[in-house]
Backbone bond lengths (Angstrom), bond angles and torsions (degrees), N, CA, C in turn:
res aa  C-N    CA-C-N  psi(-1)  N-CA   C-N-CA  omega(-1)  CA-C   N-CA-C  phi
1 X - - - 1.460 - - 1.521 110.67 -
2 X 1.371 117.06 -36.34 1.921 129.62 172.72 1.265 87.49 -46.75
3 X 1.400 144.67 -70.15 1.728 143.33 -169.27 1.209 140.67 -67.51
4 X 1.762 99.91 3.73 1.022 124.94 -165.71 1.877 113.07 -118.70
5 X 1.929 99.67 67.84 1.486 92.75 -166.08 1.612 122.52 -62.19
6 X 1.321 122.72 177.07 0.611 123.84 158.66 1.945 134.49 -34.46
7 X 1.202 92.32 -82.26 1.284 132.43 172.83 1.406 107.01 -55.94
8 X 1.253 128.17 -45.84 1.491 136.33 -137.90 1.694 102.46 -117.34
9 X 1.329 104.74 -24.85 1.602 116.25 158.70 1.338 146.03 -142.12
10 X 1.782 101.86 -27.26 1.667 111.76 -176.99 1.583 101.02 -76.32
11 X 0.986 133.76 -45.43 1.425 135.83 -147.02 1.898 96.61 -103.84
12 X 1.252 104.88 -25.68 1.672 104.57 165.67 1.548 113.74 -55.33
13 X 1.495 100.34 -51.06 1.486 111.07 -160.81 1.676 110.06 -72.50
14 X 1.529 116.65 -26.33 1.183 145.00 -171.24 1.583 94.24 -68.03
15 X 1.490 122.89 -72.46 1.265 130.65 179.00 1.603 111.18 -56.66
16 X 1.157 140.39 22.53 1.045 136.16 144.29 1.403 127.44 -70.92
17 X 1.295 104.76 -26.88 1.628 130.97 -164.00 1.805 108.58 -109.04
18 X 1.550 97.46 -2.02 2.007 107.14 -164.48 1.383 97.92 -145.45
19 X 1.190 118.13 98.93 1.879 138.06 162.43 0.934 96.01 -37.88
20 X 1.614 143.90 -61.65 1.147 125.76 -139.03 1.911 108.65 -88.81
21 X 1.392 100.45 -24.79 1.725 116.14 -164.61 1.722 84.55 -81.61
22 X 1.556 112.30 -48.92 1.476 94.28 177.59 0.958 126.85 -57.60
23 X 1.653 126.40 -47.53 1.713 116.07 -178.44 1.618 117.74 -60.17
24 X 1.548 104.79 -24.06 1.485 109.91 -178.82 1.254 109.31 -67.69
25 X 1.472 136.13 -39.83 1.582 154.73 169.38 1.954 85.92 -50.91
26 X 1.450 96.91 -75.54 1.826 84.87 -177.16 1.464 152.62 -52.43
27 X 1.563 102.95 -22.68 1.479 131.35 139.82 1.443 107.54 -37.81
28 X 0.917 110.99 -84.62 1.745 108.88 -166.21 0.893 100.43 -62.82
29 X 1.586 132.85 -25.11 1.967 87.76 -176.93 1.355 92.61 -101.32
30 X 1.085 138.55 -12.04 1.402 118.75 -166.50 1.967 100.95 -76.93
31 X 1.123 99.40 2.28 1.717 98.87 -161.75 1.707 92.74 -105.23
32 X 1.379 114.66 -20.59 1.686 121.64 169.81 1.281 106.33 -80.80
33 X 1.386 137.97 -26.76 1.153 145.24 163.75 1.290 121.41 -47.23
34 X 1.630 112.46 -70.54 1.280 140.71 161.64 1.749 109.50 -24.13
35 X 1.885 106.16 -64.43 1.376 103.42 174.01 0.976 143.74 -77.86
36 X 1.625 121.23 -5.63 1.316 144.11 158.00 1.140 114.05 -47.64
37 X 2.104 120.00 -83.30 0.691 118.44 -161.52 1.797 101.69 -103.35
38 X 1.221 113.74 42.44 1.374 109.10 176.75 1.536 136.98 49.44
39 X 1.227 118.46 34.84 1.175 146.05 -179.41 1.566 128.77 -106.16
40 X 1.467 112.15 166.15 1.779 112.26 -153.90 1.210 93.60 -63.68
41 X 1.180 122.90 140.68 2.030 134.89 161.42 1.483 100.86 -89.70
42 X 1.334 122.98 18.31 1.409 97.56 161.73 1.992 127.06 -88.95
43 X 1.137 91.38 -14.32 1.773 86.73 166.58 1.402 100.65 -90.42
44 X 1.051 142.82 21.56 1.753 137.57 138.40 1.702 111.22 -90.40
45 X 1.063 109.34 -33.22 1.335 115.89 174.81 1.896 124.71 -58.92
46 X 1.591 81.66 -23.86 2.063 95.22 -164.63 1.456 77.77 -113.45
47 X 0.797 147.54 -23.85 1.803 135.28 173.41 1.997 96.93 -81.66
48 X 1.561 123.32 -12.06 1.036 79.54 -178.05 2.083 98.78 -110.94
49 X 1.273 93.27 3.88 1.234 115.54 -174.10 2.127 102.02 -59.25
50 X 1.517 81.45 -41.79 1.688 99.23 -161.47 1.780 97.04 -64.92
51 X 1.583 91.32 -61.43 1.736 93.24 180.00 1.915 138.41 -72.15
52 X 1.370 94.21 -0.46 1.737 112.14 160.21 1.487 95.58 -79.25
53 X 1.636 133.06 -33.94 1.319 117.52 -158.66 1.756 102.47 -88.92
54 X 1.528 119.89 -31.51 0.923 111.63 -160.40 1.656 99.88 -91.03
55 X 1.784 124.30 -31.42 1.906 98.44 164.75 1.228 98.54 -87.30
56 X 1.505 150.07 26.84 1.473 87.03 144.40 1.664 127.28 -93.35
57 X 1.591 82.07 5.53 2.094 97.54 162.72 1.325 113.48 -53.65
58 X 1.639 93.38 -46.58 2.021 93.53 -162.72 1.527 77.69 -85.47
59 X 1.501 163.25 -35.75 1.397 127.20 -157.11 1.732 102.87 -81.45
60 X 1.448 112.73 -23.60 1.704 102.37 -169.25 1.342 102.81 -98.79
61 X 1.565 125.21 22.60 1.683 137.53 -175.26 2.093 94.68 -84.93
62 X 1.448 83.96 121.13 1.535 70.49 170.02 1.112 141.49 -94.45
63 X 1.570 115.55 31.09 1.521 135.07 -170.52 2.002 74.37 -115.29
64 X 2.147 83.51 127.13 1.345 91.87 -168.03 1.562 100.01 -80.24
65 X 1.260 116.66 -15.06 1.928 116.80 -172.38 1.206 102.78 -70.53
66 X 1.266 121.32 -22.48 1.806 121.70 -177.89 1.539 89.85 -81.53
67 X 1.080 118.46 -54.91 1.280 108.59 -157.53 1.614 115.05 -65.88
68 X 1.130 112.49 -64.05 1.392 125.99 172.73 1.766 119.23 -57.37
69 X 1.525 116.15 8.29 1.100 123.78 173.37 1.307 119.61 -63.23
70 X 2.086 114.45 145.57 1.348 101.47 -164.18 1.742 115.75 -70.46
71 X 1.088 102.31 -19.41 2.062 125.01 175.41 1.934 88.96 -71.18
72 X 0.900 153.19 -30.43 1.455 126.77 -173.49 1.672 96.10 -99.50
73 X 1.484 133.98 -22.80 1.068 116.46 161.27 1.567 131.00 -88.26
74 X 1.057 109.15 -6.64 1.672 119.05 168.64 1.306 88.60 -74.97
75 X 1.066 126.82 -67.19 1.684 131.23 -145.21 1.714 99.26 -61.84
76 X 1.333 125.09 -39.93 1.594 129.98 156.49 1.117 129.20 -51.46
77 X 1.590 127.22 -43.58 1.086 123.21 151.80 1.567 138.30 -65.35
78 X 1.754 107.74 -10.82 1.415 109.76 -176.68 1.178 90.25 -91.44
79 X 1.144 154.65 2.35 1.526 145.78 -173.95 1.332 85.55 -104.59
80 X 1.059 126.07 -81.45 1.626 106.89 -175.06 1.496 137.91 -32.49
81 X 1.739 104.10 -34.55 1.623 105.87 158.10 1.508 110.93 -62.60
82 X 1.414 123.19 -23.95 1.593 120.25 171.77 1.252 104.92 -26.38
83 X 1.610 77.74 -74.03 1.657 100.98 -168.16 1.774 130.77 -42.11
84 X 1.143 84.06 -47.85 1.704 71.22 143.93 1.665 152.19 -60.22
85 X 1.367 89.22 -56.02 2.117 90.27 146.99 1.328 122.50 -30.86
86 X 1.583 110.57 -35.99 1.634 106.86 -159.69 1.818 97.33 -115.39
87 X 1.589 102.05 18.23 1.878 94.61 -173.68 1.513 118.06 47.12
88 X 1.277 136.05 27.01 1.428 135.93 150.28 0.977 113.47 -70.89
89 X 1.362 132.18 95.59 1.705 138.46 172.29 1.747 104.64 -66.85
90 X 1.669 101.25 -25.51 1.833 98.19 -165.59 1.546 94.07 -77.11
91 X 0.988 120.90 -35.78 1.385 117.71 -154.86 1.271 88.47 -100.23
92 X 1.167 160.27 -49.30 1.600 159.56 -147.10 2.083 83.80 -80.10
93 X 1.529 148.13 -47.77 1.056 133.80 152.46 0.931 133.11 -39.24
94 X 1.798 103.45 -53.64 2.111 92.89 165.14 1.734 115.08 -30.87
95 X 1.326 103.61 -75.97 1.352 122.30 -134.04 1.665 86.20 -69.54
96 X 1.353 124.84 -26.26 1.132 121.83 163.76 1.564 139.57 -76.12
97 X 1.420 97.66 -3.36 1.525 113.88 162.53 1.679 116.94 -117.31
98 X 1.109 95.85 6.94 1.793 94.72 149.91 1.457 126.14 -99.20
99 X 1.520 92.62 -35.42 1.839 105.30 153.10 1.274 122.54 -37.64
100 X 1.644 103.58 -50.59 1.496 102.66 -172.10 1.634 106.54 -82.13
101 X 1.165 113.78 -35.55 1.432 105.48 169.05 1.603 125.13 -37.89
102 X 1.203 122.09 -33.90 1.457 134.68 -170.57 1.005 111.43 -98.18
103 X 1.489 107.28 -41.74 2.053 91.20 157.90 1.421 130.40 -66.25
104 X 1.434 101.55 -9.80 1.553 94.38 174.77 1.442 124.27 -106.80
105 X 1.760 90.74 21.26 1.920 96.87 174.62 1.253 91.56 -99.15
106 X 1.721 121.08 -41.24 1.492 128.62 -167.66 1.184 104.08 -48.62
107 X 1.697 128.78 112.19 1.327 126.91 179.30 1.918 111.14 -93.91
108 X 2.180 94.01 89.67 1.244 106.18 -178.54 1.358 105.37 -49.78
109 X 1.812 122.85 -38.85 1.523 106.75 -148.82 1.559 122.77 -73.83
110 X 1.655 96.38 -15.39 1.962 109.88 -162.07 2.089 78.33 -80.66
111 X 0.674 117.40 -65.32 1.701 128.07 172.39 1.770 108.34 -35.66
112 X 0.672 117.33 -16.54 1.466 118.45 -168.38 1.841 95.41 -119.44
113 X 1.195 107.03 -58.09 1.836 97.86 159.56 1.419 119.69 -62.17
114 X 1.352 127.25 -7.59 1.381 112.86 176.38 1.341 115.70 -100.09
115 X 1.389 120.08 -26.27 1.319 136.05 -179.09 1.666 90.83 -68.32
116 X 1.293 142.93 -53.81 1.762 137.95 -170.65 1.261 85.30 -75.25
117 X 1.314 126.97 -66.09 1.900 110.27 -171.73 1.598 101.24 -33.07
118 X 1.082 118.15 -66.78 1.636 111.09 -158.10 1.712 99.73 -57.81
119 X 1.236 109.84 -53.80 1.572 97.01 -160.89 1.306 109.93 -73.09
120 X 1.303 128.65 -14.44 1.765 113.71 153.43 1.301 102.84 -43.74
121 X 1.013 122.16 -66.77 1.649 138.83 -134.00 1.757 80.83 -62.14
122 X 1.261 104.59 -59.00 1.754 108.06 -174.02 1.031 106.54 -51.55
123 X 1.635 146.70 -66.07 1.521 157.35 161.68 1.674 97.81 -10.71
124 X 1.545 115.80 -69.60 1.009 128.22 -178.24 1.745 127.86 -46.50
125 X 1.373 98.39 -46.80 1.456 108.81 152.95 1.378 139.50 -39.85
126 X 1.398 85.16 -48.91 2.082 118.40 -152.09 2.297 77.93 -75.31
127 X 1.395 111.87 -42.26 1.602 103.13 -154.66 1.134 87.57 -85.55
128 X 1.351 144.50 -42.71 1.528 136.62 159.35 1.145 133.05 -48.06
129 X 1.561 146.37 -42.00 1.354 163.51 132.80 1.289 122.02 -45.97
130 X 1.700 109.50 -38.04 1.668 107.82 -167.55 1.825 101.61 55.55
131 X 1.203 118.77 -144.02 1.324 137.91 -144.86 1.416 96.36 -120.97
132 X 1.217 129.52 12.28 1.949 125.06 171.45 1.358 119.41 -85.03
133 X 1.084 105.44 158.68 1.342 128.55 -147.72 1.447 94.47 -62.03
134 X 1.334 135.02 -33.82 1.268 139.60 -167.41 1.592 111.66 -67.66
135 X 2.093 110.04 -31.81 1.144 115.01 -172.43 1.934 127.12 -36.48
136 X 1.452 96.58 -34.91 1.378 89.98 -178.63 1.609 122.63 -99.19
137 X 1.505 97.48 1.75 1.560 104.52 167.08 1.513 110.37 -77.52
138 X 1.711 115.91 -32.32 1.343 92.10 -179.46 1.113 123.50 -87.81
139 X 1.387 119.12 -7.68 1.265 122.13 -176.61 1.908 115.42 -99.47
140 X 1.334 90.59 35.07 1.731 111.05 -178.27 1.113 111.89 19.80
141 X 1.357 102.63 64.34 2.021 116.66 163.39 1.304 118.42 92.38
142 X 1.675 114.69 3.76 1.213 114.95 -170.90 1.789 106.56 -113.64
143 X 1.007 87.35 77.17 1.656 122.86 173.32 1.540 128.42 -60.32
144 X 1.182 115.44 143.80 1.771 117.73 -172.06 1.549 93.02 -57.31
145 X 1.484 152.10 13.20 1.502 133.68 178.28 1.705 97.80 -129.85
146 X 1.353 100.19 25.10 1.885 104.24 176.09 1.591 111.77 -88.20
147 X 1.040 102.99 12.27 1.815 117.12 168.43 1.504 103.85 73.55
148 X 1.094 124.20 -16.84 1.461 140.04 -178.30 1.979 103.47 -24.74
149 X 1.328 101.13 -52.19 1.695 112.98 -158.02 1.985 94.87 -88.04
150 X 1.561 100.51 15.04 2.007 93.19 -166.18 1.375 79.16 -121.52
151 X 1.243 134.76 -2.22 1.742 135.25 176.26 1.735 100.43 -77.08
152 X 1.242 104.87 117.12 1.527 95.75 148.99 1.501 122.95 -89.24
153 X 1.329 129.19 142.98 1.161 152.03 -138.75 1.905 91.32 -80.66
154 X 1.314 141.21 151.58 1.169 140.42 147.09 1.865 112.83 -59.93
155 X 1.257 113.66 136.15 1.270 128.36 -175.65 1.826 109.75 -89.05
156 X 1.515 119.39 75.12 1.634 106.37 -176.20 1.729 106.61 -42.12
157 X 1.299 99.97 -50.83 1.959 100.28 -161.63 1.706 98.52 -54.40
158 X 1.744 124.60 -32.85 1.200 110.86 -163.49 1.743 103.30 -86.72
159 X 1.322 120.10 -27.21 1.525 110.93 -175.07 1.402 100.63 -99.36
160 X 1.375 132.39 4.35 1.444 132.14 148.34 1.704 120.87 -60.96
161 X 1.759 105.31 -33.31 1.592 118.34 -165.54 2.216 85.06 -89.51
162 X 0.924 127.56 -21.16 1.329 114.20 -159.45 1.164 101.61 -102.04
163 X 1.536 125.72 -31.99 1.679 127.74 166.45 1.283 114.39 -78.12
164 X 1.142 128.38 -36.10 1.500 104.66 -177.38 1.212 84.13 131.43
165 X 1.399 137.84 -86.52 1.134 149.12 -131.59 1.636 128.34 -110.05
166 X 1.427 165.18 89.49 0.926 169.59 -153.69 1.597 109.00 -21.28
167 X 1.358 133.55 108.48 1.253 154.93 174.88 1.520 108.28 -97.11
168 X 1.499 117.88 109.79 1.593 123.09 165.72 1.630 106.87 -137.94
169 X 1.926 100.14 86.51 1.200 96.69 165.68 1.581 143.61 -29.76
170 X 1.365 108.32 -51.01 1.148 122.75 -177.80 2.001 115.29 -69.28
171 X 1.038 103.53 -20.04 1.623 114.50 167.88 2.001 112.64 -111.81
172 X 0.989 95.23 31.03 1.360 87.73 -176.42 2.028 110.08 -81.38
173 X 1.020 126.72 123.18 1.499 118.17 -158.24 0.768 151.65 47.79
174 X 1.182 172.02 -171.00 1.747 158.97 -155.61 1.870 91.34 -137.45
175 X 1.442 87.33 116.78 1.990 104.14 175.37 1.580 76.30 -124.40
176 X 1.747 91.77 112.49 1.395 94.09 153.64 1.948 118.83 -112.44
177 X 1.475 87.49 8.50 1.960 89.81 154.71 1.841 109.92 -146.11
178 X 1.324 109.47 105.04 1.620 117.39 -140.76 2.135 75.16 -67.27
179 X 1.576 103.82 -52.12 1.315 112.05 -155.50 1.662 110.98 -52.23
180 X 1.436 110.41 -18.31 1.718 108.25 173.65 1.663 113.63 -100.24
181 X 1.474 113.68 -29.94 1.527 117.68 168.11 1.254 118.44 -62.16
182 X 1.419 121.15 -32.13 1.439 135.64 -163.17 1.503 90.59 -100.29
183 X 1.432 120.27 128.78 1.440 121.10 166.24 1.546 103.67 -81.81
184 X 1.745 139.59 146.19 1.006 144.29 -175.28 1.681 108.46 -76.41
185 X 1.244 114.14 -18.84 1.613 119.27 -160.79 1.295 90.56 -113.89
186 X 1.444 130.93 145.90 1.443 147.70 171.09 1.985 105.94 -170.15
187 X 1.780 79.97 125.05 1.557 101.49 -170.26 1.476 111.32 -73.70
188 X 1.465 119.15 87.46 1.826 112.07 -175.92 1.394 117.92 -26.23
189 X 1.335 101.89 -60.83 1.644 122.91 -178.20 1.649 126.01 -42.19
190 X 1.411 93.74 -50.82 1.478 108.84 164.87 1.177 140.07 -71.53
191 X 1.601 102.58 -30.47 1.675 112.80 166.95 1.879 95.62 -80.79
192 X 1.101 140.42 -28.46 1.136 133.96 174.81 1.319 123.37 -58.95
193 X 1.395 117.83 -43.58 1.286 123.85 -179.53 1.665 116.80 -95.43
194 X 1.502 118.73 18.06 1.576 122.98 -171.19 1.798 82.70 -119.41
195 X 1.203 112.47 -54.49 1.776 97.17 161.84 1.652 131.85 -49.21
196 X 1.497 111.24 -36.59 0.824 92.95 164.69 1.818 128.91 -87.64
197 X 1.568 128.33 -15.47 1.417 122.77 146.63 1.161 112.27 -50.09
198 X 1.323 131.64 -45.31 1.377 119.43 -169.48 1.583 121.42 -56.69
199 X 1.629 118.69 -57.52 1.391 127.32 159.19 1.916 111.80 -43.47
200 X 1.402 108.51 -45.90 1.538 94.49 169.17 1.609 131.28 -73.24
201 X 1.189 105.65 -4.28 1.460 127.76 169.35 1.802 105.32 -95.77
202 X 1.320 128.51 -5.95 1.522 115.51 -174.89 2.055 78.07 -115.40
203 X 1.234 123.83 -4.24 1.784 104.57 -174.23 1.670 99.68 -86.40
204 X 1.834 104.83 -40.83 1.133 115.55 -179.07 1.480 115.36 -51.17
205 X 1.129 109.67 -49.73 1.389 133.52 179.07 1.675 97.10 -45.15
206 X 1.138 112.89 -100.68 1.512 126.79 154.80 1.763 101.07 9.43
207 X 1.169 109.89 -105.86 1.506 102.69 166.65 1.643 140.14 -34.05
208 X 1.228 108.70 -35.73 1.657 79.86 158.50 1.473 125.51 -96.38
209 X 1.244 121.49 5.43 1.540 138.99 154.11 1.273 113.70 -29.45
210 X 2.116 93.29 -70.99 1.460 108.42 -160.07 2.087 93.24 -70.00
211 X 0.907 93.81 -50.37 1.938 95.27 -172.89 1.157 116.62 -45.49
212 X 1.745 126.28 -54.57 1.799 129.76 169.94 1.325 104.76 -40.93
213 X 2.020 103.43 -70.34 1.239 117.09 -165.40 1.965 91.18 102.49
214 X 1.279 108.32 15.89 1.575 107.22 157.18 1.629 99.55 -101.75
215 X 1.487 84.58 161.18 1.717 119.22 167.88 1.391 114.94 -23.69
216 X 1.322 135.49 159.78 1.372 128.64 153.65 1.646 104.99 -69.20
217 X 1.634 117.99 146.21 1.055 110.82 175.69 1.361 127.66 -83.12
């Protein structure tokens, strides 16, 4: 999974399966192409023409898994890195405030309590079981290769210092039945790679801040 970048493979392989993340992948390079060897940007232009048309299908789709998918928010944010290629500050904000819109439906915190629920539970296992063969029977399939130990942990003190305000995942609202609030299933992979858009959506952010000299959005 260490060899397996972001950019360089998960979200490639993903856009095979997502029109819109692919034309956005084809935009940019066809538009690095263009400036290299000095050539027409209009087949970057109709690749990016294609993939503005197809999320804002998946963002106004009212099946929230389409919408909130990690391919319709990559694919929003790679248009906005366009936008930089092409110096559109207006449009490089859009695409970055629809971004932010979707991270703030994406409910990091139930995802961020389920990911520590499980890896107690695993910890808990691991000092009871140790390393025998039985370990992944009791822990019903959730095995030392469940990516669990390739997650880095969310930082409360650091997204407490960047909001303003005191963040404690693990106390966030009153669950007075954890086992029906808490869904039992959580996709490693997916909560892995929406942290990492998310931080590339707070650098982006960051940068056109410092460049306007407006607010973070």
């Amino acid at each position: 999974m260490s060899q397996q970048g972001l950019w360089t493979y998960i979200l490639p392989m993903k856009a095979l399966h997502h029109q819109g993340l692919l034309h956005a992948m084809l935009a940019m390079s066809s538009l690095h192409i263009a400036r290299i060897e000095g050539a027409s940007a209009t087949p970057s232009m109709q690749h990016y023409a294609w993939a503005l048309k197809y999320i804002h299908k998946c963002v106004a789709s009212p099946n929230k898994k389409k919408r909130l998918a990690v391919t319709t928010i990559a694919a929003s944010m790679l248009l906005g890195f366009y936008e930089i290629f092409t110096a559109d500050h207006m449009k490089w904000n859009t695409h970055l405030m629809g971004a932010k819109q979707l991270f703030v439906e994406t409910d990091f915190a139930t995802m961020t309590r389920q990911y520590r629920r499980l890896k107690q539970e695993k910890m808990a296992m691991e000092q009871m079981f140790g390393h025998s063969s039985d370990f992944s029977l009791q822990l019903g399939g959730l095995c030392r290769e469940d990516g669990l130990d390739q997650v880095i942990d969310v930082d409360d003190a650091v997204i407490s210092r960047l909001s303003g305000r005191e963040v404690r995942y693990d106390q966030q609202g009153h669950v007075e039945d954890p086992q029906t609030r808490i869904p039992q299933k959580l996709d490693i992979k997916r909560f892995e790679i929406l942290k990492d858009l998310y931080w590339w959506y707070c650098r982006q952010d960051a940068y056109q801040s410092i460049v306007s000299g407006n607010p973070l959005l």
